[in-house]
N, C-alpha and C positions, 0 to 999 in steps of 0.2 A: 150479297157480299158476306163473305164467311165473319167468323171473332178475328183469327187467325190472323186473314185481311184487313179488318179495320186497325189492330194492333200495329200491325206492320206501317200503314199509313202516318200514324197517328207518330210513329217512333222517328222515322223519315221527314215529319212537319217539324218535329219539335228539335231534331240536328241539323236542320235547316234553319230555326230561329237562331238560334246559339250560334254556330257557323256566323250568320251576317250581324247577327251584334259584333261578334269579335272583327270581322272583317272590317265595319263601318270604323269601329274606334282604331283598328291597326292603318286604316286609310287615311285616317285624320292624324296622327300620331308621327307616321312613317316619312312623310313628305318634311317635315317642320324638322328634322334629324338631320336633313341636308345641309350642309357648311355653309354658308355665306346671307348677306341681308338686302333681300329681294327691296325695301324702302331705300335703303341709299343707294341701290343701285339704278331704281326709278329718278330720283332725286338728282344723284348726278348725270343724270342724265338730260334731265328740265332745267335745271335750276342755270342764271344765266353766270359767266365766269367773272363777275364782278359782285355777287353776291356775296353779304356780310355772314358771320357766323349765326348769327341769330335768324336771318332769313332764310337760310340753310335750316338751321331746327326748326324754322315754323313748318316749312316745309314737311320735314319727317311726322311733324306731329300731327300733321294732315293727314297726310295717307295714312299715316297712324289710325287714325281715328275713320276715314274712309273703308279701310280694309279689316276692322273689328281687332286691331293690333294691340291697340289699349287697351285690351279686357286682358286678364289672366287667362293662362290654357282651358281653363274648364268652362269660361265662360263662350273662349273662341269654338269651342267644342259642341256647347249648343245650337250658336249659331251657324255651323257648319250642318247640323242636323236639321236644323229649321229651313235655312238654305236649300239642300238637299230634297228636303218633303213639300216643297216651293217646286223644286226641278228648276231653279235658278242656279243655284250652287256656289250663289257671291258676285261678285266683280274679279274681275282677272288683274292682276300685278302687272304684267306686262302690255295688257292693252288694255289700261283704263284709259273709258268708263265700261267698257264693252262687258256684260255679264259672258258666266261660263257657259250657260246652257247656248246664249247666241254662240260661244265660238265650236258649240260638240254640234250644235245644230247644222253649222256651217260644213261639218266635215264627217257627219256621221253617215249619208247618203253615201258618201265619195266611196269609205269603207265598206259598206254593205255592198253597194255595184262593185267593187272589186275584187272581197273576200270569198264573198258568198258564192256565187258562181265558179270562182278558184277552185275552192274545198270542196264540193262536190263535184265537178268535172273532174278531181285529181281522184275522189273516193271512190268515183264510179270504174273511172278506164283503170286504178289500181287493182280495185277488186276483182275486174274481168278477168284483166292480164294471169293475175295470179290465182283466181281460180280456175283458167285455162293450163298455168302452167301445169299444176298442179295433179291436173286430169288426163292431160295431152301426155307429159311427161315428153322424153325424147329432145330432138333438136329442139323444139319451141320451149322447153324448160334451161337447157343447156346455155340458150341464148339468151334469154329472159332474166334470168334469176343473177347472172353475175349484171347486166346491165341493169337491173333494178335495183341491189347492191350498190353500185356505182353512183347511182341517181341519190339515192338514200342516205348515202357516207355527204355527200353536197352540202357546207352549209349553204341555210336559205340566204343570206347575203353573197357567198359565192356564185349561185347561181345566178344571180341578179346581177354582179357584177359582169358577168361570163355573158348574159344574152345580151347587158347595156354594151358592153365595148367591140365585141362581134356585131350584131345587128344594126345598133344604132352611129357608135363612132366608123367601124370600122367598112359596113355595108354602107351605110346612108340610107337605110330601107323603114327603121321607125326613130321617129323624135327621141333625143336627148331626155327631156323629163317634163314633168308637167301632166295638167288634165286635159290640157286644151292650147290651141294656137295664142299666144299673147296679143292682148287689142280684139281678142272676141270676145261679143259680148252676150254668156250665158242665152240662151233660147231654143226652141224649139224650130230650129231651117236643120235644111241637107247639110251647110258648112258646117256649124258646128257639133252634131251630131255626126259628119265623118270625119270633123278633129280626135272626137271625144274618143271614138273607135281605134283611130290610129294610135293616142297615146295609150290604148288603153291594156295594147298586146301585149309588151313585154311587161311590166308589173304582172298581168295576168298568167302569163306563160310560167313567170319565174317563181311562181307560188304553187301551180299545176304540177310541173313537173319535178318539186320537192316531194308533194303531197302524194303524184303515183308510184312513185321508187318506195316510201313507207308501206304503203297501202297494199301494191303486188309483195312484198316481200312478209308481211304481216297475214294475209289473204293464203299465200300459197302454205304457209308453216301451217297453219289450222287446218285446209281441207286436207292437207297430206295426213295429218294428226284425225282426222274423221274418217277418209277412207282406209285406213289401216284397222279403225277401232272394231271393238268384235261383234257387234249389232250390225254391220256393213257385211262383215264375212258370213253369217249366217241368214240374213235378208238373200245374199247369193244362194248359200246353200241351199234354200226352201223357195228358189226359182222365182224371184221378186224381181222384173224385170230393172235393168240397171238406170235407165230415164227417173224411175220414180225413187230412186236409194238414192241418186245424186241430188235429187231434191233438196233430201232429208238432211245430206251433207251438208252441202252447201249453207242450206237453212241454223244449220247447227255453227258450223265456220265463219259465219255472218256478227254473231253477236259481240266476239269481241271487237268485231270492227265495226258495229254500230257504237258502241263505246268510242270507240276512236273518232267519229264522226261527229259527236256529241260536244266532247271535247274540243274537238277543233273549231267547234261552231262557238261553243262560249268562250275561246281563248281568240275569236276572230279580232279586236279590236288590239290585243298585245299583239296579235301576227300580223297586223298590217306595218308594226312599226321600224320593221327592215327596208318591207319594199317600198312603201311610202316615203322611207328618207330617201332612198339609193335614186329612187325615179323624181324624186320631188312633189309625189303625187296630194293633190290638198284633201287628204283626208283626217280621221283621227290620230294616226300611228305618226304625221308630221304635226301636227298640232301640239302632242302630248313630248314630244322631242325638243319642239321650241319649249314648253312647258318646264323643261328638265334643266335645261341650258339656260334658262332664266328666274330659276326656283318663285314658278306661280304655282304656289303651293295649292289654290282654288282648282289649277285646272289638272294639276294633276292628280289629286285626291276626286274629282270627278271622274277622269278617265282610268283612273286604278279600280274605281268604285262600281265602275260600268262593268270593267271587265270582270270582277269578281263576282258581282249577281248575275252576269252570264252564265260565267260555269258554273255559281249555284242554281242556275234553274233548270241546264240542261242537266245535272249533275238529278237533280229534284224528278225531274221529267224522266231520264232514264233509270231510273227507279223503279217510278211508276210504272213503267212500261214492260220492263222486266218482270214486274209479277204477275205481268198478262202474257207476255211473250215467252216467256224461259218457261218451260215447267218444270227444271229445280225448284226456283225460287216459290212455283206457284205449291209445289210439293211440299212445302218446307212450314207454309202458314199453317197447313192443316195439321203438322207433328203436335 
């Protein structure tokens, strides 16, 4: 490994520390700025309708002190960090006694089987489409490229609306919402495994087909920006046959959409939380919604928390990889 190389590393670790200090204190900070008071909202909820004033404040001063409320900000501040480095993350507001890590553990499986297969099935048939377009040119571009536009202009809640009330209200062809038929009970059989399947289409679909309208439209601008460039035209000139230049292209056209890929992997648990409400699906993106509508500050400074060390690590990772894969960047250590 060159100096050049380890410089570079070394500059990328250390805007990586900075980056998640600040992110940690802006996640602890950011949630508690929200209007209203998560203990009497608890409270009047428990407390019975005959209760005196003073059993009422005993009450708050409980959770109070259950929920690390009684400390000044800097002290709730450590213990949110201690919490954290635990991978507990406190007790939740809205489902006490139930810790936060039990309720991300409950729904962080749901999100991965969902996301992850989404983002990549939309990455893959985006990038084909539009590196096809882009080569093919002619009727398959003419048609392609205004309906990948189309697709792409969609927000993701539109779309989700659009396949739930076609498909499921208006066909009767998939479930309403949900992960699973109600009264099943979680296991490894053929029912609930072809529950799971059924509900699993439209959430799935309606994340895909945002993800391929970006992807081919994103995909076909670069190769067309590659095959035009002048390293293409003279690889022709000097009878470089065309199978091995489109490689080169392609190979070249790829990288900002590895980025985009990157991205969409560490921003996977904020993008589940469209389709996750609209479908009811129990993963993180419905979790952290209940979280929001009931200011449990615990679980949403968890779930903000996760998402942001995501995309610092893919953020971290495509760096890295960059100074192996790009040979600008690899070019640029040795200056």
């Amino acid at each position: 490994m060159t100096k050049g190389m380890k410089k570079y590393f070394k500059k990328k670790i250390f805007w990586f520390i900075i980056t998640f200090i600040a992110a940690v204190i802006l996640n602890f900070i950011l949630p508690r700025m929200m209007p209203g008071d998560p203990v009497n909202a608890i409270v009047g909820k428990s407390i019975s309708p005959g209760a005196t004033p003073e059993q009422v404040q005993e009450q708050i001063e409980f959770y109070k002190h259950q929920f690390g409320l009684d400390k000044n900000l800097l002290g709730q501040f450590f213990d949110f960090v201690k919490n954290a480095a635990k991978g507990t993350f406190g007790i939740s507001y809205s489902q006490y006694p139930r810790t936060v890590s039990d309720i991300i553990g409950a729904g962080v499986w749901w999100t991965v089987a969902l996301q992850l297969p989404a983002i990549l099935t939309g990455w893959i048939l985006g990038n084909l489409l539009g590196a096809l377009a882009a080569y093919r040119r002619g009727v398959f571009d003419k048609v392609l490229m205004p309906l990948s536009l189309f697709i792409s202009a969609i927000p993701a809640f539109g779309a989700a609306v659009i396949l739930l009330v076609v498909f499921a209200v208006n066909l009767g062809v998939a479930p309403v919402n949900g992960a699973y038929e109600p009264g099943l009970v979680p296991g490894f059989n053929a029912k609930f495994i072809a529950s799971v399947i059924s509900h699993y289409q439209l959430p799935f679909w309606s994340i895909v087909l945002i993800a391929i309208g970006g992807q081919a439209v994103g995909m076909r601008s670069m190769s067309i920006y590659e095959l035009n460039a002048d390293y293409v035209k003279y690889s022709r000139f000097l009878g470089i046959k065309d199978g091995r230049i489109v490689r080169y292209v392609f190979r070249n056209a790829m990288l900002p959409q590895v980025t985009g890929l990157a991205m969409s992997i560490g921003t996977m648990v904020g993008g589940a939380l469209v389709a996750e409400t609209i479908f009811s699906y129990p993963g993180l993106g419905m979790a952290m919604y209940s979280a929001i509508t009931q200011s449990d500050y615990p679980v949403i400074s968890a779930c903000t928390l996760i998402i942001t060390l995501m995309v610092l690590i893919a953020s971290f990772c495509l760096d890295i990889i960059y100074a192996f894969i790009d040979p600008r960047v690899k070019a640029a250590q040795f200056d």
